[in-house]
C-alpha positions in Angstrom: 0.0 0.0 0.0 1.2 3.4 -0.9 1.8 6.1 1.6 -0.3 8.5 0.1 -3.4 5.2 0.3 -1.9 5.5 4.3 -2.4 9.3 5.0 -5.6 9.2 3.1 -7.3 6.1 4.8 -6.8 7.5 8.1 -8.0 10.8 7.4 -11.1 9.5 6.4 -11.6 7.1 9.3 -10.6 10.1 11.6 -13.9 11.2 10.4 -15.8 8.2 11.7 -15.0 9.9 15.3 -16.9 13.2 14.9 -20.6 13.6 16.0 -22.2 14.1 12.7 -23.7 10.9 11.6 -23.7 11.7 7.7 -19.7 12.6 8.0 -19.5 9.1 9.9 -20.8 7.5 6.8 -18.9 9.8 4.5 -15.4 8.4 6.5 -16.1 5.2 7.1 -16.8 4.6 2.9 -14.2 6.9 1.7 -11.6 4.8 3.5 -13.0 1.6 2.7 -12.9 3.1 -1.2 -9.4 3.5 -0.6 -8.5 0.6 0.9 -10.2 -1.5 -1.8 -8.4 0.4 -4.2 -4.9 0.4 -2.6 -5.3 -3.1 -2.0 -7.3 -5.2 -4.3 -6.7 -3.2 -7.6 -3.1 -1.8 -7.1 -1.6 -5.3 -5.5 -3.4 -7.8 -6.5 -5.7 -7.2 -9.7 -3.1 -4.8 -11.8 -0.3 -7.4 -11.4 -2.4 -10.2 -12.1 -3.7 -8.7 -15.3 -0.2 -7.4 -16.8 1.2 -11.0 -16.1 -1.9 -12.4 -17.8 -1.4 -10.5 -20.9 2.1 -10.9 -20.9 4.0 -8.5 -23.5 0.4 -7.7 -25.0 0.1 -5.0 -21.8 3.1 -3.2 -23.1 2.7 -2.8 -26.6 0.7 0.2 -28.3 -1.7 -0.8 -30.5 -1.7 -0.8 -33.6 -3.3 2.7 -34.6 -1.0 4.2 -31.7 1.8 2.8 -33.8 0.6 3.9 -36.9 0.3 7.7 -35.1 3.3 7.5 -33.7 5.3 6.7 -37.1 3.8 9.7 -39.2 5.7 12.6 -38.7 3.6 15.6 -37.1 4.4 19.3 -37.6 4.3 22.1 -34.8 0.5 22.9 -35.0 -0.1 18.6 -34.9 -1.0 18.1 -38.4 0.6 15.3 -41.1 3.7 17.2 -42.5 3.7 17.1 -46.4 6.9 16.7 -48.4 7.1 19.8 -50.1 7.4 19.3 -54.1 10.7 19.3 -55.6 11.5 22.1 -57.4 13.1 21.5 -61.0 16.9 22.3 -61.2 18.3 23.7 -64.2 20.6 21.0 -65.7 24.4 22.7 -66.0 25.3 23.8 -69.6 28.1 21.1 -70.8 32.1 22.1 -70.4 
């Protein structure tokens, strides 16, 4: 669990101690939320799901790829090659 996760949870369950009933509830679920989320999804579901999918879960796909190759000017647009312009031939020595 992350130390941010840490601070936050007992924030939120410092609120379970106040006299308000509605702030009770708002505590104790905010640091259940974060708990789950610290937990389940950061340690155990993410991990399990980039091992399942092996070196599929670090690949672009393939219209990110595509993106990625075409060369992009300053405003974002495709650049265009830019015609080439016809150069006189020398005269003969």
């Amino acid at each position: 669990m992350t130390s941010a996760a840490i601070v936050m949870v007992t924030v939120f369950a410092g609120f379970v101690f106040l006299s308000l009933v509605e702030m009770k509830q708002m505590g104790f679920g905010l640091a259940v939320a974060v708990l789950l989320d610290a937990f389940l999804v950061r340690i155990m579901i993410l991990p399990s799901a980039l091992t399942l999918l092996g070196r599929a879960s670090w690949w672009p796909s393939r219209t990110m790829r595509r993106a990625q190759a075409q060369p992009t000017g300053a405003a974002g647009s495709p650049v265009r090659e830019a015609p080439q312009a016809a150069v006189p031939s020398s005269p003969p020595v």
